[in-house]
SEMINU-635302 format. One line per 5 residues: their letters; for each residue z, x, y of C-alpha. Coordinates in steps of 0.2 Angstrom, whole numbers, padded with zeros to 4 digits. Layout:
BEGIN
a) Z:X:Y ~ ...
***
This chain:
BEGIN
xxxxx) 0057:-0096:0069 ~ 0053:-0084:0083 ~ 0045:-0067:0087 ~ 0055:-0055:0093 ~ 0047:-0046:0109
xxxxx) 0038:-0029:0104 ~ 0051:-0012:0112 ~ 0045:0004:0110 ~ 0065:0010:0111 ~ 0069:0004:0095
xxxxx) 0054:0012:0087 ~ 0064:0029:0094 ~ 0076:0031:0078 ~ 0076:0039:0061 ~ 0075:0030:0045
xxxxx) 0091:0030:0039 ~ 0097:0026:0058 ~ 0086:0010:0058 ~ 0096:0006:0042 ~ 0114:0009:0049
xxxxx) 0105:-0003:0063 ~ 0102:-0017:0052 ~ 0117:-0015:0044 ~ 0126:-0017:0062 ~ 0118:-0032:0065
xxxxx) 0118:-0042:0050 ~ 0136:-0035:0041 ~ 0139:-0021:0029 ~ 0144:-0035:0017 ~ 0129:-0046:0017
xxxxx) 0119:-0044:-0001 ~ 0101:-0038:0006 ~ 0093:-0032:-0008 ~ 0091:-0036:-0028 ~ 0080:-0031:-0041
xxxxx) 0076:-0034:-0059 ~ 0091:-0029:-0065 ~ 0099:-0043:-0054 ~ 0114:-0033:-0048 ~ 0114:-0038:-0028
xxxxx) 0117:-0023:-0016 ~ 0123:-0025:0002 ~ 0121:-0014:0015 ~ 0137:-0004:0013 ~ 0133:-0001:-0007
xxxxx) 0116:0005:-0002 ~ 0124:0016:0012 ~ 0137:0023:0000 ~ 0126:0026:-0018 ~ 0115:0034:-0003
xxxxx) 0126:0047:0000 ~ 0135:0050:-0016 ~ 0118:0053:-0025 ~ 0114:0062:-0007 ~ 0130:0073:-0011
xxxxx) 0121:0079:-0027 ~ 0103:0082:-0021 ~ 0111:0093:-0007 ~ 0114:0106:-0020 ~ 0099:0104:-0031
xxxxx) 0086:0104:-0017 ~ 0082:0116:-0004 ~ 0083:0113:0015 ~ 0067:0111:0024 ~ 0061:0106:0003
xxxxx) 0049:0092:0003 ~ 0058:0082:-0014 ~ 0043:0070:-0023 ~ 0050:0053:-0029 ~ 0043:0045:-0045
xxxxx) 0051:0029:-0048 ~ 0045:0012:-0049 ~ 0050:0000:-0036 ~ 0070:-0007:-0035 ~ 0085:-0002:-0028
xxxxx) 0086:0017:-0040 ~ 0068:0020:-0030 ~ 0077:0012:-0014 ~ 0094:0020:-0014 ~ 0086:0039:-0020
xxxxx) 0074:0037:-0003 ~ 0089:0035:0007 ~ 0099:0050:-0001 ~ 0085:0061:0005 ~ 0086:0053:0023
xxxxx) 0104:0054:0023 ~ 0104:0073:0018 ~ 0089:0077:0029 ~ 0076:0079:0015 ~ 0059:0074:0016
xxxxx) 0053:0062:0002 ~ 0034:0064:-0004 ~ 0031:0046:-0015 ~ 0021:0051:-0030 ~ 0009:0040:-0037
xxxxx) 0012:0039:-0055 ~ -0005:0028:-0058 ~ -0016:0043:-0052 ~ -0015:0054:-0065 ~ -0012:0071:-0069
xxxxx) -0024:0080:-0059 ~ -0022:0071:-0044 ~ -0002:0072:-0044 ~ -0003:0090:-0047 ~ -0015:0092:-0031
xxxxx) -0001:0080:-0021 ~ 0012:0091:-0025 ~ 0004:0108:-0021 ~ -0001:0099:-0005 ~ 0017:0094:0001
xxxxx) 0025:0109:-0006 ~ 0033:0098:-0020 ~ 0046:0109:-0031 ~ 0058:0094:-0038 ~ 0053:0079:-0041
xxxxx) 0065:0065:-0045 ~ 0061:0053:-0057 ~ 0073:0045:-0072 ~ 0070:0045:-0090 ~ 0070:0028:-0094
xxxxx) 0057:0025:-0082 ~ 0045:0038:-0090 ~ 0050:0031:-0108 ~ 0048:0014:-0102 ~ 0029:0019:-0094
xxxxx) 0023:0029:-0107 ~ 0022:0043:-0095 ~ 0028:0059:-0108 ~ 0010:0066:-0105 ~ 0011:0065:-0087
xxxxx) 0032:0072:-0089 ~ 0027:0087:-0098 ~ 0010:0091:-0087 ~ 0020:0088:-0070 ~ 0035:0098:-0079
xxxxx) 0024:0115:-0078 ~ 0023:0113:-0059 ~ 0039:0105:-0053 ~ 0056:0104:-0059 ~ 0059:0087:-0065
xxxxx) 0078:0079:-0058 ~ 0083:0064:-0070 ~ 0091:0052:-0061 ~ 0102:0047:-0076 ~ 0110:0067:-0078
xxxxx) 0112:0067:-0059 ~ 0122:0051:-0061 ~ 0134:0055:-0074 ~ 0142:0071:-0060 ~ 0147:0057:-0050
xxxxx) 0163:0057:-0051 ~ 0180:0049:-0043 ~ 0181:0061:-0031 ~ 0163:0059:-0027 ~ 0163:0042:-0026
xxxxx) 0178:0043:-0013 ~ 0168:0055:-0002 ~ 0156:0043:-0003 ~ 0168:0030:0003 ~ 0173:0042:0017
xxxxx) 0154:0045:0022 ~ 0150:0025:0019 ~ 0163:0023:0034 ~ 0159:0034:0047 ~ 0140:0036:0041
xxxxx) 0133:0043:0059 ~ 0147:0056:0058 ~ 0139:0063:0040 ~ 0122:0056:0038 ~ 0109:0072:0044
xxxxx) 0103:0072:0060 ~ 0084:0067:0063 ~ 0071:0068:0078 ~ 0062:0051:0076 ~ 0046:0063:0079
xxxxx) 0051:0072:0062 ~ 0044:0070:0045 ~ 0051:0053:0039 ~ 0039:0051:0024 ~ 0022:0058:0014
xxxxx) 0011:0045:0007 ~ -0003:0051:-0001 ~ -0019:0039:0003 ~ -0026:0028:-0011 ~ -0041:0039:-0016
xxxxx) -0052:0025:-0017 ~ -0064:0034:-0013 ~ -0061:0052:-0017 ~ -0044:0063:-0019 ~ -0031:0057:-0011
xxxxx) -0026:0066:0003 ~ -0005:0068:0011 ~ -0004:0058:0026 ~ 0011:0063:0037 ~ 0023:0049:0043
xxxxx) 0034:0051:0057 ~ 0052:0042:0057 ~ 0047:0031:0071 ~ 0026:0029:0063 ~ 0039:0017:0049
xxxxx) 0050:0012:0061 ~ 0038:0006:0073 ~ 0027:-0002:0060 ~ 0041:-0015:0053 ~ 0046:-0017:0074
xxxxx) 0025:-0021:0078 ~ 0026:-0030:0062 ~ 0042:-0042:0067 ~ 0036:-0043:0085 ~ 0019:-0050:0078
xxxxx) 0023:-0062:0063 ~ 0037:-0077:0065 ~ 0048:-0072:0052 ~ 0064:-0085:0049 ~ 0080:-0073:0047
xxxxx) 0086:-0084:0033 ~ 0069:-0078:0024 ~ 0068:-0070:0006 ~ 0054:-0058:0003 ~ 0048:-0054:-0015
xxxxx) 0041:-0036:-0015 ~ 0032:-0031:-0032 ~ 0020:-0018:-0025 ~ 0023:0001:-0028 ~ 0035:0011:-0016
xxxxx) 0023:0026:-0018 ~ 0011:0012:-0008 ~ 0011:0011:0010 ~ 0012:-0007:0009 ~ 0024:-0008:-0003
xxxxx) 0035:0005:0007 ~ 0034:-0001:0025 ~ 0029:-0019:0022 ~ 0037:-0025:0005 ~ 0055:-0015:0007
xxxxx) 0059:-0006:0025 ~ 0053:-0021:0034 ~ 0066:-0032:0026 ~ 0078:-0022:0025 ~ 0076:-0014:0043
xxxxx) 0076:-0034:0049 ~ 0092:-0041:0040 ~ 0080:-0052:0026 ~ 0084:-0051:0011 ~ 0073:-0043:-0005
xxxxx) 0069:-0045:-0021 ~ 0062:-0028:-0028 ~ 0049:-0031:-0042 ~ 0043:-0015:-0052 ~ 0027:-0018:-0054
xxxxx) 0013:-0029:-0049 ~ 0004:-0033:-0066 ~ 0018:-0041:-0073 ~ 0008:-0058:-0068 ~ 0017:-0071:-0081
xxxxx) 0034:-0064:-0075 ~ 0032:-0062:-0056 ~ 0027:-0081:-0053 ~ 0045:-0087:-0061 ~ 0055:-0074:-0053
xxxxx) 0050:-0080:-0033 ~ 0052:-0097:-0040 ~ 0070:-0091:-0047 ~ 0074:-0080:-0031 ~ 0068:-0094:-0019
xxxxx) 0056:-0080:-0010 ~ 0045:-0086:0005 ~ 0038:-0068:0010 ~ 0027:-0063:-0002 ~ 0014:-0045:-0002
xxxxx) 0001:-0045:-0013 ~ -0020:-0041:-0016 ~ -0032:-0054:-0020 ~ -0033:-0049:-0037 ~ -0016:-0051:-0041
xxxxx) -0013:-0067:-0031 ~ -0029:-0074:-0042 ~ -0020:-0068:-0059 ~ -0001:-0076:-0052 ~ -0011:-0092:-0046
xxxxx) -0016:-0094:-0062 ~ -0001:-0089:-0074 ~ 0011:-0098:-0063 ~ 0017:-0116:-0067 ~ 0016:-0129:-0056
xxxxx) 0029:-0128:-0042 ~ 0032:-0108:-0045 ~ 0026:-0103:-0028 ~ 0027:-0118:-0017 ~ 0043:-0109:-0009
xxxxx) 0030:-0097:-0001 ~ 0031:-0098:0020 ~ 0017:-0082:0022 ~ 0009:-0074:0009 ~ -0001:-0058:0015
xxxxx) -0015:-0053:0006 ~ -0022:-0033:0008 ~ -0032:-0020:0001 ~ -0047:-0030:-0001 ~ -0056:-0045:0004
xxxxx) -0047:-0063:0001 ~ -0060:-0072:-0009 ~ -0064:-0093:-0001 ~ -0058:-0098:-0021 ~ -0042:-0091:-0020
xxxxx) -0037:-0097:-0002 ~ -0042:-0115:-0012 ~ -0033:-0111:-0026 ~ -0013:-0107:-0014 ~ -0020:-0121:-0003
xxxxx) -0020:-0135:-0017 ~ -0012:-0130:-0030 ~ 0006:-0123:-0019 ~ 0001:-0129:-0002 ~ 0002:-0110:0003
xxxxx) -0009:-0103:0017 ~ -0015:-0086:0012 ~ -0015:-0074:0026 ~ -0027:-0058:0026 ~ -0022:-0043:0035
xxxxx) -0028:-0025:0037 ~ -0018:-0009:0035 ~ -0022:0009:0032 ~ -0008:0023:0026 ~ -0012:0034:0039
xxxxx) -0005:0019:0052 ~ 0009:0016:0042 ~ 0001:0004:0036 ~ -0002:-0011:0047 ~ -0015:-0012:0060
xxxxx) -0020:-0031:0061 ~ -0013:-0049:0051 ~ -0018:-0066:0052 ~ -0001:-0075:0054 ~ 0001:-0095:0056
xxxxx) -0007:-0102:0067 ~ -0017:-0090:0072 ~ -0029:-0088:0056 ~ -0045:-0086:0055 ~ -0054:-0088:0038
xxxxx) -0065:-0073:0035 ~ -0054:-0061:0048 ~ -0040:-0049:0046 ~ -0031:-0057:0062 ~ -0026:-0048:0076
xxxxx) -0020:-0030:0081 ~ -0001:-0028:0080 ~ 0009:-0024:0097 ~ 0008:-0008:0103 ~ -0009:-0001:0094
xxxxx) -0024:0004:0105 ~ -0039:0004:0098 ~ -0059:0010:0103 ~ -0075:0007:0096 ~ -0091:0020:0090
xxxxx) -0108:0015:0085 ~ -0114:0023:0070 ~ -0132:0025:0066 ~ -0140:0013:0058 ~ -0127:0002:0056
xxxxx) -0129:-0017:0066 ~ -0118:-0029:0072 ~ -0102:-0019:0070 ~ -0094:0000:0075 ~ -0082:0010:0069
xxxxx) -0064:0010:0071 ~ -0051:0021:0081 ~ -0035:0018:0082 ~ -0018:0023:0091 ~ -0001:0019:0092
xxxxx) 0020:0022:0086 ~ 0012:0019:0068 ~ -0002:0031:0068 ~ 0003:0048:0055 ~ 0005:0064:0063
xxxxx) -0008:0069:0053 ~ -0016:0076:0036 ~ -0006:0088:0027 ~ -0013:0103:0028 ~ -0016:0112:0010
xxxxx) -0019:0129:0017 ~ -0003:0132:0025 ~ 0016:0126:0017 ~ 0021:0112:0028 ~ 0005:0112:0039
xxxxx) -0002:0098:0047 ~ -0020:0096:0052 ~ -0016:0087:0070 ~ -0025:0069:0075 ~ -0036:0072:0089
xxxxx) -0025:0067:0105 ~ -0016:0055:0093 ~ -0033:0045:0087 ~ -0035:0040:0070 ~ -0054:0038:0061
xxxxx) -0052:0025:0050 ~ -0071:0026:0044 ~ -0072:0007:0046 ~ -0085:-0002:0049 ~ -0079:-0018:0062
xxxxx) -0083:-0031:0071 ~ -0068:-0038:0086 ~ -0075:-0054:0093 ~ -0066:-0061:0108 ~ -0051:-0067:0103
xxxxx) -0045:-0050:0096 ~ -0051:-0059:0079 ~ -0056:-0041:0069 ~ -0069:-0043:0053 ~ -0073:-0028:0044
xxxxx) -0089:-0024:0038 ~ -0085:-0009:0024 ~ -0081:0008:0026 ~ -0094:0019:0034 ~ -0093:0027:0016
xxxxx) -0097:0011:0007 ~ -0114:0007:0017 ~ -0131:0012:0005 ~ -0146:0021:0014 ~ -0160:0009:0005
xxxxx) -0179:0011:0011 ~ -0172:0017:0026 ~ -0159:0002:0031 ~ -0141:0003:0031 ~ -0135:-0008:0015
xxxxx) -0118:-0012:0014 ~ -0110:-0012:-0003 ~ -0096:-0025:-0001 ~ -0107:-0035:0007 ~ -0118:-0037:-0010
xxxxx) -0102:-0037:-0018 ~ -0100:-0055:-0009 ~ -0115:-0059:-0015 ~ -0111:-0057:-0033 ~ -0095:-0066:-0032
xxxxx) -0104:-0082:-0024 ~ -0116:-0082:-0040 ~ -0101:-0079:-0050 ~ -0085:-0083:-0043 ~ -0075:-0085:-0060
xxxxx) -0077:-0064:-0060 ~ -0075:-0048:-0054 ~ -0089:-0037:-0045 ~ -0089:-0021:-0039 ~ -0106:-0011:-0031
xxxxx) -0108:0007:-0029 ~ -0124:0019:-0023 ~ -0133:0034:-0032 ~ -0146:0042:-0028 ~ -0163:0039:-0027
xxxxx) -0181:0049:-0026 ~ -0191:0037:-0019 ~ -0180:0026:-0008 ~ -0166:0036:-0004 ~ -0151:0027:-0013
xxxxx) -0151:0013:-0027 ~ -0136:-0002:-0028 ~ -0128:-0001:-0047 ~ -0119:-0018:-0048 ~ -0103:-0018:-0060
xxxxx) -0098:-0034:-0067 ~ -0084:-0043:-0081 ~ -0097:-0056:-0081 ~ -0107:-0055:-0099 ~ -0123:-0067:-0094
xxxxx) -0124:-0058:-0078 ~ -0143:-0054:-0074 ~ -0151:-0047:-0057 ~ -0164:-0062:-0056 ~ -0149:-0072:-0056
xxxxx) -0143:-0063:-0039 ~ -0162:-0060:-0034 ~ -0164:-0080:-0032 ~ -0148:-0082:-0023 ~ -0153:-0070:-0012
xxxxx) -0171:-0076:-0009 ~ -0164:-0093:-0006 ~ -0150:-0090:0007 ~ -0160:-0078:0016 ~ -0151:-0061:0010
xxxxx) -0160:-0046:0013 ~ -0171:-0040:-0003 ~ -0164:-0023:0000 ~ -0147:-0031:-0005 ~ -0152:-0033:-0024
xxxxx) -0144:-0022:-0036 ~ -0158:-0012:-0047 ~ -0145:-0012:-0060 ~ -0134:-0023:-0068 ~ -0120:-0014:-0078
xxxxx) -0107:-0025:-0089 ~ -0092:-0019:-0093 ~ -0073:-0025:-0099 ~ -0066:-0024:-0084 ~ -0067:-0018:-0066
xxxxx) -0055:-0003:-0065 ~ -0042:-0002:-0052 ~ -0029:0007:-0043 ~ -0011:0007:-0043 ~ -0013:-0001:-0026
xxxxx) -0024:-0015:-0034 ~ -0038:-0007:-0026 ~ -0055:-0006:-0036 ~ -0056:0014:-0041 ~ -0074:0018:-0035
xxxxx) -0071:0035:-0042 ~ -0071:0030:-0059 ~ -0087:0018:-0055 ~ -0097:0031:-0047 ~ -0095:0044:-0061
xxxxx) -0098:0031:-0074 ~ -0113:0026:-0064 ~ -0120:0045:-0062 ~ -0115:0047:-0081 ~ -0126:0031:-0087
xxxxx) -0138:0035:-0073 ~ -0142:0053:-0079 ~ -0141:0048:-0099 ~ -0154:0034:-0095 ~ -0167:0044:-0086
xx) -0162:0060:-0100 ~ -0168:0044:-0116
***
């Protein structure tokens, strides 16, 4: 197990160059990827499908066309993004979880006319409602019909191409748009985020540069493609590093996806603490012992479930710290080097500054810098504008604190801090406070406002016997400020999340404005 020393060069290549790279140094031959469907591809199969699907696309999409993808993840999703990159299209990952509305806005955004997609994934996803709205705005590509004018001759130009692929494949500035990923929209609509060829390429080289990685390593990848993490982390990193994948297509399958990285022998594994609780728990014992690092993101790893890996698989969890906008990784704990509580250290190659905010003790927002960080925002106004970064610097609207080891802990998002009697609240942090009070459950705290002391904390929980004198004695015992106490406690089925795994704050706020206004209306 070693790391391989950080170099700028090699982050100086496009996408489907890194590929042909990988391919170089590992052997056209060697099996790299697999997915549900348990038909192994090597390099040279993916390179090939690339550019015979690539041959067709060329004629149904426009040069200088941004083309959306919605698929799930696995090697159709895997092979269609490299047919784009091989006939110098740029790919926008659409976010079938987010709904109609919010796709619509994604497409306009990214100038999206085609979007490719395949029947039996929409069939299978009960997504008809979303195929016919999205159908009014875009033309929809089926994979399946794209498929059946492959034919012989097609497949032996493809041979031709697979053969000399530098000669054929389009020719990219590593500075060019690789990639659109539209942010979570955790907190609000999602916005485009504009990823360079190197920004990706550059993320999985800081990522290998940072974390010991074994090459005879499998990772396990069930996270969305149309997810940062799931994109870079979960299926270019491997791929882009000779390790072999094993594509999921989606995260909730959480009976299934235990015995499949039991089955595939995985060690990598990607995943949020919510998911990771749910496969703890569904898996037998012995399922995930074969796990060497498992990376939890997205949201804070809960003490239980680090106990839970630790005991039950002997598995160390290991909390990182990513934003779309960089690619997405910005710091990971890896072994060795982690600290409980932390989301590790900064990856190679990123500079970083901090900003007070106002109000706010003990920690400063976060600017970052680097080959990872985005171009910038799409910009709406103008077909293929982009709304440049300030000399390179990214906000990220976190809250931190980096103590002196380069450890970083993050305190919330600027957003997620409530104004209460005048003093800075922050919501995850009374989020933490309910989970300690009831750690079998899922919490979630948002603000609204509030005539005589500016904001009020709404507390969501699945917990039924959750009351606030419950929280308010805790509190009062471990010396938590009074301020922190939600004024409300709402029960509900369950907390709502994203495709991501994320909690969706949207949907929290609303139905707390919604409740809010029909309570003081009675």
């Amino acid at each position: 197990m070693a790391h391989r020393p950080f170099e700028l060069a090699r982050t100086r290549v496009s996408l489907f160059e890194a590929l042909l790279r990988a391919r170089d140094e590992r052997g056209g031959k060697y099996k790299i990827l697999e997915d549900h469907e348990r038909k192994p591809l090597s390099y040279d199969d993916i390179i090939r499908a690339a550019f015979a699907l690539g041959g067709k696309l060329d004629m149904l999409i426009k040069k200088r066309e941004t083309a959306g993808i919605l698929l799930p993840t696995g090697a159709g999703c895997t092979v269609t993004f490299f047919a784009l990159q091989a006939i110098g299209r740029t790919p926008a990952m659409l976010n079938f979880t987010a709904g109609a509305m919010n796709l619509r806005a994604a497409c306009e955004a990214a100038n999206v006319k085609k979007i490719l997609t395949s029947r039996a994934f929409i069939k299978l996803g009960g997504l008809e409602a979303l195929e016919k709205e999205l159908s009014k705005h875009a033309k929809l590509i089926y994979l399946e019909d794209v498929r059946k004018t492959i034919d012989f001759g097609d497949k032996l130009i493809a041979l031709l191409k697979g053969s000399f692929p530098r000669l054929f494949a389009a020719k990219a500035n590593p500075d060019d748009t690789g990639v659109i990923l539209f942010t979570s929209g955790s907190y609000g609509t999602p916005r485009g985020a504009v990823l360079s060829h190197a920004n990706i390429v550059g993320n999985v080289e800081q990522a290998h540069a940072h974390v010991p990685f074994d090459p005879d390593w499998v990772f396990f990848n069930p996270l969305p493609m149309f997810h940062c993490f799931g994109l870079t982390g979960g299926t270019m990193l491997p791929l882009f590093t000779g390790h072999k994948v094993f594509l999921f297509p989606s995260p909730l399958q959480v009976k299934e996806i235990p015995k499949l990285v039991k089955e595939t022998g995985a060690n990598v594994f990607f995943a949020t603490d919510t998911f990771a609780q749910q496969y703890a728990r569904n898996a037998k014992d012995g399922d995930l012992n074969c796990i060497k690092i498992m990376v939890c993101g997205a949201e804070r790893v809960k003490p239980e479930t680090r106990e839970l890996y630790k005991t039950r698989f002997d598995v160390e969890l290991l909390e990182g710290y990513g934003a779309t906008e960089a690619s997405p990784v910005i710091a990971v704990n890896i072994p060795g080097a982690n600290k409980h509580g932390s989301v590790g250290q900064f990856l190679p190659g990123i500079e970083w500054r901090l900003e007070p905010v106002p109000g706010i003790e003990g920690g400063q927002k976060l600017f970052v810098r680097g080959p990872n960080v985005m171009r910038g925002y799409l910009d709406p106004t103008k077909p293929f504008g982009i709304d440049l970064l300030p000399q390179g610097w990214h906000d990220t609207g976190d809250v931190v604190d980096v103590d002196e080891d380069g450890f970083i802990r993050i305190l919330g998002r600027v957003k997620r801090f409530a104004k209460v009697g005048g003093e800075m609240v922050s919501l995850n942090a009374v989020e933490s406070y309910a989970q300690t009070v009831w750690p079998e459950n899922l919490h979630a705290a948002v603000a609204l406002p509030d005539s005589r002391k500016g904001e009020r904390i709404i507390l969501f929980t699945d917990n039924a016997d959750a009351k606030v004198e419950d929280l308010q004695a805790w509190c009062k015992e471990n010396g938590a400020s009074e301020l922190a106490i939600p004024k409300r406690i709402v029960v509900i089925d369950t907390i709502p999340v994203l495709g991501s795994g994320k909690t969706d704050y949207v949907v929290l706020q609303r139905m707390a404005a919604e409740r809010f206004a029909e309570a003081k209306a009675a």
